[in-house]
C-alpha positions in Angstrom: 6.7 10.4 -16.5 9.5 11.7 -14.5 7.8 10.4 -11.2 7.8 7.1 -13.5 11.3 7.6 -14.3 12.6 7.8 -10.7 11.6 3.8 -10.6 15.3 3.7 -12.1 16.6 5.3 -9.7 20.4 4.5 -8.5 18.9 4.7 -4.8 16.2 2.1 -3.0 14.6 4.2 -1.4 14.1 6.9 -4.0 12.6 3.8 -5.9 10.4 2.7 -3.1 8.6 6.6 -2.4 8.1 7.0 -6.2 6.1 3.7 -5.9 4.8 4.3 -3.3 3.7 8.3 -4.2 2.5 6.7 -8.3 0.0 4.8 -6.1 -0.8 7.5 -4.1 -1.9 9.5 -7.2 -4.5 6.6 -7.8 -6.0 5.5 -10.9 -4.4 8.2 -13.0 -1.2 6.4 -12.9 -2.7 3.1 -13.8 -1.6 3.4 -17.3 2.1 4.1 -16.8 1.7 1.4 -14.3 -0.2 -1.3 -16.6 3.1 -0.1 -19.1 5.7 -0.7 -16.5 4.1 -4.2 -15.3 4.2 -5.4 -18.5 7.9 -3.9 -19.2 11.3 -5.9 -20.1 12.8 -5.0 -16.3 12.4 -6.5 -13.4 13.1 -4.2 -11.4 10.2 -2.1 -12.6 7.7 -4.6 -12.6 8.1 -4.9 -9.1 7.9 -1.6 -8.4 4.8 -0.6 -10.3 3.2 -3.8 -8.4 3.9 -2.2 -5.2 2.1 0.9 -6.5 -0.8 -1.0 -7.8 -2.0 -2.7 -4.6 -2.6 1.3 -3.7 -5.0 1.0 -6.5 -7.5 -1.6 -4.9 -10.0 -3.6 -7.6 -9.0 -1.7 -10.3 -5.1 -3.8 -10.3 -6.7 -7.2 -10.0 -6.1 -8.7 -13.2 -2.9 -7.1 -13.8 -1.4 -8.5 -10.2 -3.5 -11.7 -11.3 -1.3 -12.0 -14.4 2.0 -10.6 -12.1 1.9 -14.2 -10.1 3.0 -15.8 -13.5 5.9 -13.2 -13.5 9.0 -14.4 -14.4 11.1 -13.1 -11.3 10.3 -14.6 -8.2 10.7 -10.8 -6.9 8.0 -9.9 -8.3 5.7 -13.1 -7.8 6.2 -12.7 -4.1 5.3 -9.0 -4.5 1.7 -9.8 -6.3 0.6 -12.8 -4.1 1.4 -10.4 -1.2 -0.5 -7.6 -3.4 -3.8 -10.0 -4.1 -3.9 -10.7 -0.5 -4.4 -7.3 0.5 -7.1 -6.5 -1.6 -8.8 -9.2 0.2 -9.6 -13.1 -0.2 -11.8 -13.2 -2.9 -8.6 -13.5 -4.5 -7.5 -16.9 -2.7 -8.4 -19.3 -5.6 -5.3 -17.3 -7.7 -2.7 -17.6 -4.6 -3.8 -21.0 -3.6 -2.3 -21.8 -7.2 1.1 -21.0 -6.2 1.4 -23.5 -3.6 2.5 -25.6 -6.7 5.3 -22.9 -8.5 8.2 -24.4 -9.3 9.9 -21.9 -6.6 10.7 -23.4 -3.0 10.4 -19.8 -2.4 7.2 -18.8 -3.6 5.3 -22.1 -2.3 6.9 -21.3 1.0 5.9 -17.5 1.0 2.6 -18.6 0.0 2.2 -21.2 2.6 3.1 -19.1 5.2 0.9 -16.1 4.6 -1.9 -18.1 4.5 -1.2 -19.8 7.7 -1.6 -16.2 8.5 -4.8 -15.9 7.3 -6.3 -19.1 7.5 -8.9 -17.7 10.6 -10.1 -15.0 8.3 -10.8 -17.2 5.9 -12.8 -19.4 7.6 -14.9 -16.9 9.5 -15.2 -14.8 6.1 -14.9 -16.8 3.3 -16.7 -20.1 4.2 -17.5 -21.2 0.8 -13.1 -21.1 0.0 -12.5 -23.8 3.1 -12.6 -26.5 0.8 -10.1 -25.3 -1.7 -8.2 -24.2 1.0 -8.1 -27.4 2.9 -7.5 -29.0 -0.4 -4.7 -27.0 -1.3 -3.0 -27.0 2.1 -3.5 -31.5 2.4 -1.5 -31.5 -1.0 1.2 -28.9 0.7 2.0 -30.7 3.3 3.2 -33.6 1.5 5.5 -31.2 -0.3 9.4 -31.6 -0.9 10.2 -28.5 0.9 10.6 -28.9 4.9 9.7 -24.9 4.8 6.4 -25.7 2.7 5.7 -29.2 5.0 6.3 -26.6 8.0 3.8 -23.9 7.1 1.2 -25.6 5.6 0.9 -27.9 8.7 1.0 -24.8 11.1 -2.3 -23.5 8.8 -3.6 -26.6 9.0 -3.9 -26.0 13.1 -5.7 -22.5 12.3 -8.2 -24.4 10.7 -9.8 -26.0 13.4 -12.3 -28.5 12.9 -12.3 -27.8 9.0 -9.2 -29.0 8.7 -10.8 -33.0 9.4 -11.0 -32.7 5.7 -7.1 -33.7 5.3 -6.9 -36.2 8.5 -5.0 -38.3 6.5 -2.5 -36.3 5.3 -1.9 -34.9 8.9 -1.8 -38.1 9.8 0.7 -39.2 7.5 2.6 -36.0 8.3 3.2 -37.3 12.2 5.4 -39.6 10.5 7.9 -36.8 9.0 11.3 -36.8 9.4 11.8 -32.8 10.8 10.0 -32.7 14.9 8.8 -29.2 14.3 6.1 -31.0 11.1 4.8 -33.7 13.4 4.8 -31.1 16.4 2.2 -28.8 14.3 0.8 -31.9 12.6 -0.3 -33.6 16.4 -1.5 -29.8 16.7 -4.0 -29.5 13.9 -5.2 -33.0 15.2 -5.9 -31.2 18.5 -7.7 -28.6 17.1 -10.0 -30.7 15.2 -10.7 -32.3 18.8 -13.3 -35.7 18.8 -13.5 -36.1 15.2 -9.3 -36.7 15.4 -9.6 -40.3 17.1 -9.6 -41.9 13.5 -5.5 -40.9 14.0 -5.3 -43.4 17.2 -4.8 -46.8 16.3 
């Protein structure tokens, strides 16, 4: 509990080393952490999140239920968290390309442009969703979701044929830097892109 306690801490960093040393400890903190995550204060939350992606399997469904937190702190904190423990959780953070946060779709977006090769190599049977998730991104409101989701789309190589149209449609957008990665993914996706020449 005192180790708990220094999660109030005044000081960041003193919060940040007693989340960091709660996961260190391992599953034996997982119920003062499964109390904190489900706590009244932000703050907290998001701490004990960053402790619980120490955990591995174990925190899955309570950084599952973390992505419907109400601060977008500590949203961005459990997508980030799911990731790490691998892409079997995808499904879950694909569904926050639709959050009602610019932020969170964007963050979202963007780590999975990170990812995207690692998916496909690893995860063959997600492509689909991911493709599917990532052709309804890129006709988002947000330039910074358009932008993102686009550049995944050119990590996805010849998967990514599976949205042509909605690449195609995005070498009409209004910012350079969409169309730019837009005419990429096309590239990538090499023979099977002619369908985007008139």
């Amino acid at each position: 509990e005192l180790l708990a306690n220094r999660l109030w801490d005044k000081e960041e960093m003193v919060r940040s080393k007693a989340a960091w040393a709660l996961g260190r400890i391992g599953v034996k903190s997982f119920p003062t952490l499964k109390r904190l995550i489900r706590g009244k204060y932000p703050h907290a939350r998001y701490y004990a999140v960053l402790a619980l992606r120490q955990l591995g399997g174990v925190s899955a469904p309570l950084l599952q239920n973390a992505v419907k937190d109400p601060s977008k702190k500590v949203r961005r904190a459990a997508v980030e968290s799911l990731l790490m423990l691998g892409s079997k959780h995808l499904s879950i953070v694909l569904g926050l390309l639709q959050d009602k946060s610019e932020n969170i779709r964007s963050f979202v977006a963007w780590k999975i442009s990170t990812m995207a090769p690692k998916i496909v190599q690893q995860q063959p049977k997600q492509i689909s969703n991911l493709v599917k998730a990532l052709r309804g991104a890129i006709q988002d409101e947000s330039n910074k979701v358009r932008m993102y989701a686009s550049f995944a789309m050119g990590k996805m190589g010849v998967h990514a044929a599976q949205a042509m149209d909605a690449l195609v449609l995005a070498l009409q957008d209004k910012e350079w830097y969409i169309r730019k990665n837009a005419a990429s993914a096309l590239g990538t996706i090499g023979p099977r892109a002619r369908k985007s020449i008139p």
